[in-house]
Structures are given as structure tokens and as C-alpha cells.
C-alpha positions as CSV (number, residue, x, y, z in Angstrom):
1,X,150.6,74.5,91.3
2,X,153.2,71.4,91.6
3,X,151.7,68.0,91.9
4,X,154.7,67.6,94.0
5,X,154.2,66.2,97.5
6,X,157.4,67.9,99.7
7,X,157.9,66.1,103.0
8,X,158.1,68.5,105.9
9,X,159.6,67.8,109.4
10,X,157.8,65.5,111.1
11,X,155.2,64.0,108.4
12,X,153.9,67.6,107.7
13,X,153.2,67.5,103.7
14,X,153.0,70.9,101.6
15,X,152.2,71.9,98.0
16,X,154.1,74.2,96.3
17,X,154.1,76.6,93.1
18,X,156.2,75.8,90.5
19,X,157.9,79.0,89.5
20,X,161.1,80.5,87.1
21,X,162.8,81.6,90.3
22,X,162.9,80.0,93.9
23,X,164.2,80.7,97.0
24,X,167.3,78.4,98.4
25,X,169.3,77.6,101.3
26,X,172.2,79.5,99.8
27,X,169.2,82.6,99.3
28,X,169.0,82.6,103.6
29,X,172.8,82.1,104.3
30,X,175.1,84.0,101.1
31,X,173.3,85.8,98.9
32,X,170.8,87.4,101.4
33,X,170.2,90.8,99.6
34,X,167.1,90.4,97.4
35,X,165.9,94.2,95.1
36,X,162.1,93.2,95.3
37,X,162.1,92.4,99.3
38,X,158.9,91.9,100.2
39,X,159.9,90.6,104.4
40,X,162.7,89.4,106.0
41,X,163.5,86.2,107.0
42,X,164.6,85.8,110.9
43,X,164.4,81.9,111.9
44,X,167.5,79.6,111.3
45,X,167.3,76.6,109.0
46,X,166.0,73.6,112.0
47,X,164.7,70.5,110.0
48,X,163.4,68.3,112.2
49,X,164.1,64.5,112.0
50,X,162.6,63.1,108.8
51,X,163.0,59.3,109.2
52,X,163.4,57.2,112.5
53,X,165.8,53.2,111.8
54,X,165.6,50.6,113.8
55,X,168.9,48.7,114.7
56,X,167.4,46.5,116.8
57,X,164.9,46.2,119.6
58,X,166.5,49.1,121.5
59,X,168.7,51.4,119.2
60,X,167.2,53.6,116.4
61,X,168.5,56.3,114.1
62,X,167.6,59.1,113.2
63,X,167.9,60.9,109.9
64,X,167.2,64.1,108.5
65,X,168.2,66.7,110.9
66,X,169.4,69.9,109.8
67,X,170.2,72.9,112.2
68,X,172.5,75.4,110.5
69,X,172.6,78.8,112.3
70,X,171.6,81.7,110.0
71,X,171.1,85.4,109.4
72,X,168.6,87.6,108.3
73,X,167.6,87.4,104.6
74,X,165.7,89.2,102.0
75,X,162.4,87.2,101.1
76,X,161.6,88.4,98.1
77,X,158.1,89.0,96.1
78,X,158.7,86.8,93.7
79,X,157.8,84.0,96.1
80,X,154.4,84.7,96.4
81,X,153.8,85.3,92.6
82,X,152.7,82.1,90.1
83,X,154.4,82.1,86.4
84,X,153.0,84.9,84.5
85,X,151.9,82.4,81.8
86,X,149.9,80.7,84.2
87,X,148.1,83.1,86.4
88,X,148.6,87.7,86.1
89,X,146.2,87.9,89.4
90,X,147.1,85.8,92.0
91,X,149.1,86.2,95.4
92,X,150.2,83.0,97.4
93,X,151.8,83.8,100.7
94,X,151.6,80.4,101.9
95,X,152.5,77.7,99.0
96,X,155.6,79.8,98.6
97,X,158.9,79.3,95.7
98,X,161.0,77.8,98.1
99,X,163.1,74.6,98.7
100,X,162.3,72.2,101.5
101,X,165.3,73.8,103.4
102,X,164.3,77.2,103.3
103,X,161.0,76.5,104.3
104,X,162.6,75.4,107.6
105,X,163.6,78.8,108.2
106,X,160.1,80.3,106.4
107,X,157.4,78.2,108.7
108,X,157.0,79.9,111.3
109,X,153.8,82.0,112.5
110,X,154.9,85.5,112.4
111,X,156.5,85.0,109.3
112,X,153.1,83.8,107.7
113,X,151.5,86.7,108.7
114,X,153.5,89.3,107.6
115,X,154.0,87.4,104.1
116,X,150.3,87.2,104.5
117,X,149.3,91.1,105.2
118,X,152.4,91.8,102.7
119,X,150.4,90.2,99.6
120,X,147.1,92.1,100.6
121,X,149.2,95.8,100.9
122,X,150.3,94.7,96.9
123,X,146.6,93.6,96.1
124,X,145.2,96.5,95.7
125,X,147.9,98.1,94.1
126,X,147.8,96.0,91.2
127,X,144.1,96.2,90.8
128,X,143.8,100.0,90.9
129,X,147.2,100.5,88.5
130,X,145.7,97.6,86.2
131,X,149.0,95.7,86.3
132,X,149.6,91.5,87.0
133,X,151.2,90.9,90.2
134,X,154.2,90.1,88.8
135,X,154.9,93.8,86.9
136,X,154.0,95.7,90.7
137,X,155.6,99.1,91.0
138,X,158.5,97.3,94.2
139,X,159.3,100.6,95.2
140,X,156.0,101.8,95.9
141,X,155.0,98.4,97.7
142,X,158.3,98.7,99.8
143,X,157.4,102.3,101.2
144,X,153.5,101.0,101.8
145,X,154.8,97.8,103.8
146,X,157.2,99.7,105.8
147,X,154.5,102.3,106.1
148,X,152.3,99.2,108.0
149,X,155.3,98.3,109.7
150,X,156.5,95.1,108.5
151,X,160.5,95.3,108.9
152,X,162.1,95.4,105.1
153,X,165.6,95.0,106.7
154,X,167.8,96.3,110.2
155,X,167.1,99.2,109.8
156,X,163.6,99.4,109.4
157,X,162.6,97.2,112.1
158,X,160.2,99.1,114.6
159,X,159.6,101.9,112.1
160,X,156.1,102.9,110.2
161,X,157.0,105.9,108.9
162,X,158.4,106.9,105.1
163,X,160.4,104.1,103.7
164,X,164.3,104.8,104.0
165,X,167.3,102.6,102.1
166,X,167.9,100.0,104.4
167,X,171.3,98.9,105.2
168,X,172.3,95.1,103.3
169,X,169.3,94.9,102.3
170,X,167.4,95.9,98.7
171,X,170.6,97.2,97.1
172,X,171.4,93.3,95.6
């Protein structure tokens, strides 16, 4: 994991993996499609103020606001997954690859828990098939999360029944 102390929002302070691969504002607003989408991403990017200036005994300034409307996105698994090198057996839904920005858009509850309940569907798999997390069969997780019914993309919101090619998303 990074030694690296990320400032979040108002004074909120996160640790994050270091990975090959992570996720950036231009991941959540132009190239959305992700082949290993493991959840969509539904919040815009809404950084709160990140440093308050005083002019003088009544003015101050704000800094660090970012609000940047956005689109659904591809979150893809290989947020959750450490360098191979490092660890084969290890899911982290929570200290995620992902810039400051697009943790803006990541941080919110229901996100959490389906990134959450996402990474125990793939547990198991990788234990009974004997592979790391980061060689998991993405196919066969895809069908099992839409199966619980976590959305994978538009057109799989609301459904829990056999996985179906979703439209703009999985195909990049």
C-alpha cells in the first residue's frame, strides 16, 4: 500500500494502493467503457473546498472546488486488485486505484457497497478455480454480479437474471 497521504474534501485523509493501472478523471468523463467492469460509476466529480484564505478580517477564499457534471462509467476490477508481485490473494474495495478526482465521484455509500459485495462474488471464485485475483475468469464474474443484481451498465440496471451484453459498456 502507498505511504501516500491523499487529502480528501474537507480534511478527510485516505490511503491508497499503488498499482500498474488507475482509474482517472478522464476514465469517468471520455473513456467510460472499461472490458473487466466490475460496477458502474453514477455520482459526478463534487470536490469539496480544500483550503479556506483569509484576505482580511471579513473576506476569505476558498480553493479547491471542483464540480464537473458527469456520466456513467465503467469501474473496473482492476481497482480492487494490489500488483501481482506484491499480493495474488487480496481484494480491496475500499483503498481503491483511483486519483483524488475520481474518488469524488467513487465515495459515496452505495457505491462502497456494491464494490464491496462485488469483491466477495470474485472471492470465491478465485479460491475454488485456484487462480490470483488478478487472472479471474471477467466473464464469469460479470454474469455472477449481474446475477446478484449489481447494475454492470444501462442496460442491466434492475435486472438479476442471466448476464446480457450491455449497451456502451464492456465492449472497450
Amino acid at each position: 500500500m502507498s505511504r501516500q497521504i491523499t487529502a480528501i474534501g474537507l480534511g478527510i485523509f485516505a490511503r491508497r494502493m499503488k498499482g500498474p493501472d488507475i482509474l482517472t478523471q478522464a476514465d469517468t468523463t471520455k473513456t467510460r467503457d472499461k472490458k473487466d467492469v466490475f460496477h458502474i460509476g453514477v455520482h459526478f466529480i463534487d470536490s469539496h473546498h480544500v483550503a479556506c484564505y483569509a484576505v482580511d478580517k471579513d473576506h476569505f477564499i476558498n480553493e479547491g472546488r471542483i464540480r464537473q457534471k458527469g456520466l456513467n462509467f465503467a469501474i473496473p476490477c482492476r481497482i480492487v486488485t494490489p500488483k501481482p508481485e506484491e499480493c495474488r490473494n487480496l481484494l480491496v474495495p475500499v483503498c481503491i486505484l483511483v486519483s483524488v478526482v475520481t474518488f469524488c465521484t467513487i465515495r459515496l455509500e452505495p457505491t462502497w457497497v456494491h464494490l464491496s459485495e462485488a469483491s466477495g462474488i470474485a472471492a470465491p471464485i478465485d479460491i475454488r478455480r485456484g487462480v490470483s485475483v488478478q487472472d479471474i475468469d471477467i466473464s464469469d464474474l460479470q454474469k455472477r454480479i449481474i446475477k446478484a443484481g449489481i447494475p454492470l451498465g444501462p442496460a442491466t440496471i434492475g435486472k438479476n437474471t442471466e448476464a446480457k451484453e450491455t449497451e456502451g459498456f464492456g465492449k472497450g
